[in-house]
C-alpha positions in Angstrom: 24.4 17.0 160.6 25.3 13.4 161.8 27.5 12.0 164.6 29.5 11.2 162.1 29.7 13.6 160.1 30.5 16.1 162.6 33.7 13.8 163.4 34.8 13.7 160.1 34.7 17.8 159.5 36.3 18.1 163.5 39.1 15.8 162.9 39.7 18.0 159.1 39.6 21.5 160.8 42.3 20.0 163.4 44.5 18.1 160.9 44.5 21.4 158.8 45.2 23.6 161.9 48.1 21.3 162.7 49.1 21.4 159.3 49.4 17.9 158.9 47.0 17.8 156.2 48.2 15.4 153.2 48.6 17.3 149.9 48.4 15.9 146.4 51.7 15.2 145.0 52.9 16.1 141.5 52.1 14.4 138.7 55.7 13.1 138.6 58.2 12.8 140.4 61.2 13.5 138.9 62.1 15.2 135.7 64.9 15.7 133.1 64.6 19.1 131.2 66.1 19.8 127.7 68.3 17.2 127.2 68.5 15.2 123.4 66.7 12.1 124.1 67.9 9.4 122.1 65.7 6.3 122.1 65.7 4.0 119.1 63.1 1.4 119.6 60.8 4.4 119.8 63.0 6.7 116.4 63.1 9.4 119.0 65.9 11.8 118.2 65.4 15.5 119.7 65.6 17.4 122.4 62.8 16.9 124.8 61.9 16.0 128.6 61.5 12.7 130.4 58.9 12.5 133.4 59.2 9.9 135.7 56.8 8.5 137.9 56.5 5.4 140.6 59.7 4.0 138.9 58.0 4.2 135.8 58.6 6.4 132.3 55.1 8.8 132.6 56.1 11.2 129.4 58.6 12.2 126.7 57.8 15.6 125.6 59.0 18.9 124.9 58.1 21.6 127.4 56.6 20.0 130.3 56.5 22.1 133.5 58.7 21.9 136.7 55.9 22.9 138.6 54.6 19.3 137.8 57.7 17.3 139.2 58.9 16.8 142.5 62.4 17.0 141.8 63.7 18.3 138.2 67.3 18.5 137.0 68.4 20.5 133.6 70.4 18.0 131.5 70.8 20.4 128.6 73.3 19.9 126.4 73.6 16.1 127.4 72.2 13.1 126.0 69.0 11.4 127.7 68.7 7.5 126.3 67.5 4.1 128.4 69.6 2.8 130.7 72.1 0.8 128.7 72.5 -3.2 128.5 75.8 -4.9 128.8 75.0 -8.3 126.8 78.2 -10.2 128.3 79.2 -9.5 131.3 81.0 -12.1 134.4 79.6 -10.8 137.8 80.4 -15.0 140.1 82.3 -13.2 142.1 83.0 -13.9 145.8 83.4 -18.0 145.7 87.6 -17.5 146.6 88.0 -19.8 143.3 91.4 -19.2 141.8 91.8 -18.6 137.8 87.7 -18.8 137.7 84.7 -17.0 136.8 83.0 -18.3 139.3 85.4 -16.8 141.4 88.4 -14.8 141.0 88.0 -13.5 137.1 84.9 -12.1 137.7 83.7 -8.0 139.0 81.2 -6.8 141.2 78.6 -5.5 139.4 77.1 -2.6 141.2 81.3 -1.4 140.8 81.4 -1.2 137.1 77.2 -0.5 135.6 75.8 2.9 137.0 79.3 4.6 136.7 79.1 4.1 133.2 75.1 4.2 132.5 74.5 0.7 132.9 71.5 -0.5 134.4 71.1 -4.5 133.0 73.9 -6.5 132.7 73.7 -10.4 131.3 76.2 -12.3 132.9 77.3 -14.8 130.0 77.4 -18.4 131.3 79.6 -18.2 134.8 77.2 -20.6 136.2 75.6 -23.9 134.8 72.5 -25.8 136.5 74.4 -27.1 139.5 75.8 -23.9 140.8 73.3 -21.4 139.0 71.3 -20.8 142.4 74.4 -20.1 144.6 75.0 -17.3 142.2 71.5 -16.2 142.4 71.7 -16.2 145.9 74.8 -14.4 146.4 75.0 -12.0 143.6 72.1 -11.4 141.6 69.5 -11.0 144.3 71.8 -8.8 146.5 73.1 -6.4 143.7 71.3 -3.0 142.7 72.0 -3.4 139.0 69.5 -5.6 137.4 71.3 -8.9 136.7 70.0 -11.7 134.0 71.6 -15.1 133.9 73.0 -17.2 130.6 73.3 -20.7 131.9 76.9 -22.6 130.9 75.8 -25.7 129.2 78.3 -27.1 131.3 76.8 -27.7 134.7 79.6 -26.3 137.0 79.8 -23.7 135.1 82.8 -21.6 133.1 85.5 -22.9 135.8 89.1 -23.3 136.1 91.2 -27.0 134.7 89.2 -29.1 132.7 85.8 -28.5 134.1 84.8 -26.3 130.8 86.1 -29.3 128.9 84.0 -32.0 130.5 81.6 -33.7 127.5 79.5 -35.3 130.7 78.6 -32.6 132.1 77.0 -30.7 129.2 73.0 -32.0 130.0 70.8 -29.9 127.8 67.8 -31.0 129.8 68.7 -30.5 133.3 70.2 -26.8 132.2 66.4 -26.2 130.7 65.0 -27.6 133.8 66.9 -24.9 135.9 66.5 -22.1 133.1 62.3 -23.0 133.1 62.5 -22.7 136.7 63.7 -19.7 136.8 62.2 -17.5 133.6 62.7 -13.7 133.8 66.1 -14.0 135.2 67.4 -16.8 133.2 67.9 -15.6 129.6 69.9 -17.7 127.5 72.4 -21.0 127.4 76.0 -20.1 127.1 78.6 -22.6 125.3 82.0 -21.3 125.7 85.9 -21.8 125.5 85.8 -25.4 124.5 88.8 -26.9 122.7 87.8 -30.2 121.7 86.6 -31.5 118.2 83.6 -32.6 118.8 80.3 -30.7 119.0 78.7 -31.7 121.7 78.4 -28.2 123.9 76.9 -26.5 120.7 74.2 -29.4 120.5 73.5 -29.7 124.0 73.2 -26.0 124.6 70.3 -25.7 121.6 68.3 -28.5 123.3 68.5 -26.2 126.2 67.5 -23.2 124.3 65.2 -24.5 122.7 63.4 -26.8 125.2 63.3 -23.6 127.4 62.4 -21.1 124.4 65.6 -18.6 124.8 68.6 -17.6 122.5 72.3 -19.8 122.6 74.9 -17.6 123.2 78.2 -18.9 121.8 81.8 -18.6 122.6 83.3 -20.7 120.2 86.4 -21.7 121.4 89.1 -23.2 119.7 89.3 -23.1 116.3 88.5 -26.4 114.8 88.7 -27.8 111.2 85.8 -31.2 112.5 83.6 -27.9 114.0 83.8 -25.1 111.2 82.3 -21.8 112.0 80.5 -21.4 108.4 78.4 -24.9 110.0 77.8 -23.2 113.3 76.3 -20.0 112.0 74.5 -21.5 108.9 73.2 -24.9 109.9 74.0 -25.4 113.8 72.3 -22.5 115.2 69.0 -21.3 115.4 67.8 -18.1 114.2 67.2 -15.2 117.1 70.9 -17.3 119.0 73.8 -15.1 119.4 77.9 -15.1 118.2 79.6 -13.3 120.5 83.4 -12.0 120.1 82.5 -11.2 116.2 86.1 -8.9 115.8 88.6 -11.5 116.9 89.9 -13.6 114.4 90.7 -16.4 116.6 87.9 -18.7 114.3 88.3 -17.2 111.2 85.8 -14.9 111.1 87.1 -13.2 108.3 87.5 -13.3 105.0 91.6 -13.9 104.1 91.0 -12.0 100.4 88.1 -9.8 100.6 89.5 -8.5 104.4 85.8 -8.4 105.0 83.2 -11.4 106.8 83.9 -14.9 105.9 80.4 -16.0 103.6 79.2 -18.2 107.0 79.0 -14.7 108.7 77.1 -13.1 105.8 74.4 -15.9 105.8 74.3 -16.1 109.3 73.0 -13.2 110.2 71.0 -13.3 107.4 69.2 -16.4 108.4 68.9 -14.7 111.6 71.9 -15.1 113.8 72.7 -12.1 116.0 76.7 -11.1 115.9 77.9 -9.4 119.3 80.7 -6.8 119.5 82.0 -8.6 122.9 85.3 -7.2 123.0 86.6 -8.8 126.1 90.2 -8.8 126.7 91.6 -11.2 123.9 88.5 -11.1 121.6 88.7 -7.5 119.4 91.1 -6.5 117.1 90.9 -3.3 114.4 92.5 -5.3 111.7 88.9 -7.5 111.4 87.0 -4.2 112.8 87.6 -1.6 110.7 87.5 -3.3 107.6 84.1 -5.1 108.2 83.0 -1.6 109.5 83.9 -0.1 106.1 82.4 -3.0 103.9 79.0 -1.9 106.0 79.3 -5.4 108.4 78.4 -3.3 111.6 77.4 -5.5 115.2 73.5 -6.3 116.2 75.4 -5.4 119.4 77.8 -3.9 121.3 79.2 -5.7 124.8 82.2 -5.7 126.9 82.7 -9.1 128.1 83.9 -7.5 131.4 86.1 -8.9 133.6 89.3 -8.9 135.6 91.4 -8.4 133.0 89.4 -7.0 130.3 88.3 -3.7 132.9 91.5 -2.8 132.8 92.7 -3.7 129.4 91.5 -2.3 126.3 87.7 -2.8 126.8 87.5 -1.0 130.2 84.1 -0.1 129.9 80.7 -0.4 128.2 80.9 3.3 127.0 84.5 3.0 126.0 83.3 0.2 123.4 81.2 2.3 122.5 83.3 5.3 122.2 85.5 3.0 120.0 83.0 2.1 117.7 82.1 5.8 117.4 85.8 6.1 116.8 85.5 3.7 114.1 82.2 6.0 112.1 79.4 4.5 113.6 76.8 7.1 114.9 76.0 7.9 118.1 72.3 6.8 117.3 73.6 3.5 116.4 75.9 2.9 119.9 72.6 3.7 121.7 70.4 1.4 119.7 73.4 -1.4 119.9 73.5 -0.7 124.1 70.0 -0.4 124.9 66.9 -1.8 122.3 69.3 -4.0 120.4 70.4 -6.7 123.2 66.9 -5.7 124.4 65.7 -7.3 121.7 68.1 -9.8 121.4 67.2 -11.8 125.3 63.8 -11.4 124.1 63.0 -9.1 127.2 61.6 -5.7 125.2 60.8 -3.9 128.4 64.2 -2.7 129.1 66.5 -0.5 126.6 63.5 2.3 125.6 61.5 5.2 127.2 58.2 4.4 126.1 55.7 5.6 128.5 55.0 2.9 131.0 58.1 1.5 130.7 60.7 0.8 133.5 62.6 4.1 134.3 66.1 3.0 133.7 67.9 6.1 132.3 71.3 7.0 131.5 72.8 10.7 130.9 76.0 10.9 128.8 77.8 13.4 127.9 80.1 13.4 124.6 83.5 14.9 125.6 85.7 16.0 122.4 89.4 15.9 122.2 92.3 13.6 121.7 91.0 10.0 123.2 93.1 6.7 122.4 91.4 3.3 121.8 93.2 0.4 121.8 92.2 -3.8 120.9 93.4 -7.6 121.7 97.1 -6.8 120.4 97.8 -3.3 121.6 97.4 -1.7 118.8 95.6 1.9 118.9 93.1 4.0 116.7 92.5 7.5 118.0 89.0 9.4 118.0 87.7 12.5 118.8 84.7 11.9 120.9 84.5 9.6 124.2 81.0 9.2 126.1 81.0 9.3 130.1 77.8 9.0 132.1 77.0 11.7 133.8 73.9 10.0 135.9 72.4 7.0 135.8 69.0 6.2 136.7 67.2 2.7 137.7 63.9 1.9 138.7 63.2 5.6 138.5 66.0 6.3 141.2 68.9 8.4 140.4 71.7 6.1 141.3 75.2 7.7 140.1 75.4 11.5 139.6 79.5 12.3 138.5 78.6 16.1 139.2 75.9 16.3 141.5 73.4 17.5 138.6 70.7 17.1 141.4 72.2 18.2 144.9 72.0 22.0 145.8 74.7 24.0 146.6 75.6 22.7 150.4 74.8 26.7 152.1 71.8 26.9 149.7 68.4 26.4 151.3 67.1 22.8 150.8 63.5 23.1 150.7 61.2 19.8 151.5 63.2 16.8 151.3 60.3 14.6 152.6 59.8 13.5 148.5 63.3 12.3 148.5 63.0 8.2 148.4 61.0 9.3 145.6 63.3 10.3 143.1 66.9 9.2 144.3 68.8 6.5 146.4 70.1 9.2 148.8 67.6 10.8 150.8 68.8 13.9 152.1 68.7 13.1 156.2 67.2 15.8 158.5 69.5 18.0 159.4 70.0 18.9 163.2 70.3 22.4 164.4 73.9 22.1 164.8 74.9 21.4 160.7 74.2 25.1 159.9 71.7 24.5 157.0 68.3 26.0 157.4 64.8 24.4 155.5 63.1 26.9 154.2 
């Protein structure tokens, strides 16, 4: 036998008498047992098991092993889907601006997303081109929930006086310049709140989407006899762009005799034209809602348009919209597919919202509570349901980062076993206890 041979075998007998030889880990990491798995994009409907691996989907079977996970968690009798996408969303916050959203109106994200199964948001045109990589800097890239950008065509951005109002500083091309320089996290162009006749923001904004290939989200304002809605959705927008705030009735959205969509909503989204739920806090009301509902005129998507007043108003929450709409007849299928491959779809970014395997591990598990549950829109008015979703744990990256009921801790006197996988599977790795905490590793 060689030299160096002999080394090699020495140093194995004394790394395996020290017992510090390495040992093949499981083929996954972490794993969700007998839970209903609900993932449209892939028409996945039953109950099965998720595997999860290097932050990554590995499998979606039934009856795959414990033995082969590091860490696995029973979720039966809850609902496994992707981590869900909140299309509109305001998340500037931090800038000390008064009656802004870059500033004041807006949330933290991290405070509002995994709570309630949330794993993407969009924030929906708080920043324009001049101020879009201050926001970057101080919110998006520091935040654990995944944030994507829609650009304000205006190039402050959706601030407070007459900045929104400002013709001059809606630039098309130096918003694309700033949305090409950034692709991946810059999704969209976002016209909003504008009073004025003219249509200017609407124009300038597709130049932007279109010079940097992504959808136009619109806010459309005031409601304008020079800037009709019917144009906008049937001759000013492009197909694959986006009308948020579809329930409010502020631009006549609906139909004064039939009680259903006016005809430019009908041929809008059948030329192409997504329609968002975006509920907000002045943009939803169940006089437009539950008529379109019942004439079969259901959202592409559903979205909260969070922020500081519409988190404590009647939106609240992603899953509360949701729970409305549910409230309203929709499917729990359909709220899943509307909150996860449906804006997917819509930003163009198809790797988020499904559990195909190879995909990012972003996972939500909700539970449907049944009772009495209240919902209420824009005016204060209510419709009552019998179901209401809450997360139970949300997962991003392949990281369990919100558990409600501790679904993956032990009992605190129970033995722990190896926690050296931790960092694997959650955000909290377990520390090491010391001899005085009282809890033994077996």
């Amino acid at each position: 036998m060689s030299t160096l041979k002999k080394l090699l075998v020495c140093s194995a007998m004394v790394l395996a008498a020290s017992g510090t030889v390495a040992q093949p880990l499981p083929a996954y990491d972490l794993l969700l047992r007998g839970g209903h798995v609900i993932d449209p994009k892939n028409k996945i409907d039953a109950v099965m098991d998720v595997a999860i691996k290097d932050g990554h989907i590995a499998k979606v079977a039934a009856g795959l092993k414990s033995t082969d996970a590091i860490k696995t968690i029973d979720v039966k009798g809850l609902y496994v889907t992707p981590g869900l996408i909140d299309l509109h969303t305001h998340n500037y916050v931090g800038t000390g601006e008064k009656n802004s959203y870059a500033g004041d109106l807006s949330v933290q994200p991290d405070g509002f997303t995994f709570r309630t199964g949330v794993t993407t948001v969009v924030d929906a045109g708080c920043s324009g081109w001049r101020n879009f990589e201050d926001f970057k800097d101080k919110i998006v890239d520091r935040a654990k929930t995944r944030i994507l950008v829609m650009l304000n065509i205006v190039g402050k951005g959706m601030r407070s006086g007459n900045i929104q109002q400002d013709l001059s500083d809606m630039d098309g091309e130096e918003t694309a310049k700033m949305a090409l320089k950034y692709p991946g996290v810059v999704v969209g162009i976002k016209t909003a709140h504008f009073n004025g006749p003219e249509w200017k923001p609407v124009e300038q904004a597709v130049i932007a989407g279109t010079k940097a290939n992504i959808p136009v989200m619109v806010d459309f304002g005031a409601d304008r006899p020079t800037r009709p809605l019917y144009d906008l959705l049937t001759k000013k927008l492009r197909p694959g762009d986006i009308y948020t705030h579809m329930y409010s009735g502020l631009r006549q959205e609906q139909d004064p005799v039939t009680k259903g969509p006016q005809k430019g909503m009908i041929e809008g989204r059948a030329r192409g034209i997504f329609l968002d739920a975006g509920t907000g806090g002045g943009s939803f009301k169940w006089s437009l809602a539950i008529p379109f509902i019942k004439q079969g005129f259901r959202p592409d998507s559903l979205s909260t348009d969070l922020h500081v007043d519409s988190m404590n108003s009647a939106t609240k929450d992603l899953l509360n919209v949701a729970s409305k709409f549910m409230a309203m007849g929709l499917s729990l299928q359909e709220v899943i597919a509307e909150t996860t491959s449906h804006p997917a779809h819509e930003i163009r970014h198809e790797e988020l919202g499904n559990l195909s395997p190879g995909a990012i591990a972003d996972v939500a598990v909700l539970r449907v509570e049944r009772g009495h549950f209240g919902f209420t829109d824009m005016v204060n008015t209510r419709l009552d349901g019998t179901q209401k979703l809450v997360a139970e744990m949300t997962i991003k990256d392949g990281k369990i980062v919100y558990d409600l009921n501790g679904l993956e801790a032990l009992a605190w006197d129970a033995p722990q076993g190896d926690i050296s996988q931790d960092k694997r599977w959650t955000s909290w790795p377990r520390p090491v206890p010391r001899p005085t905490d009282g809890v033994t590793l077996h």
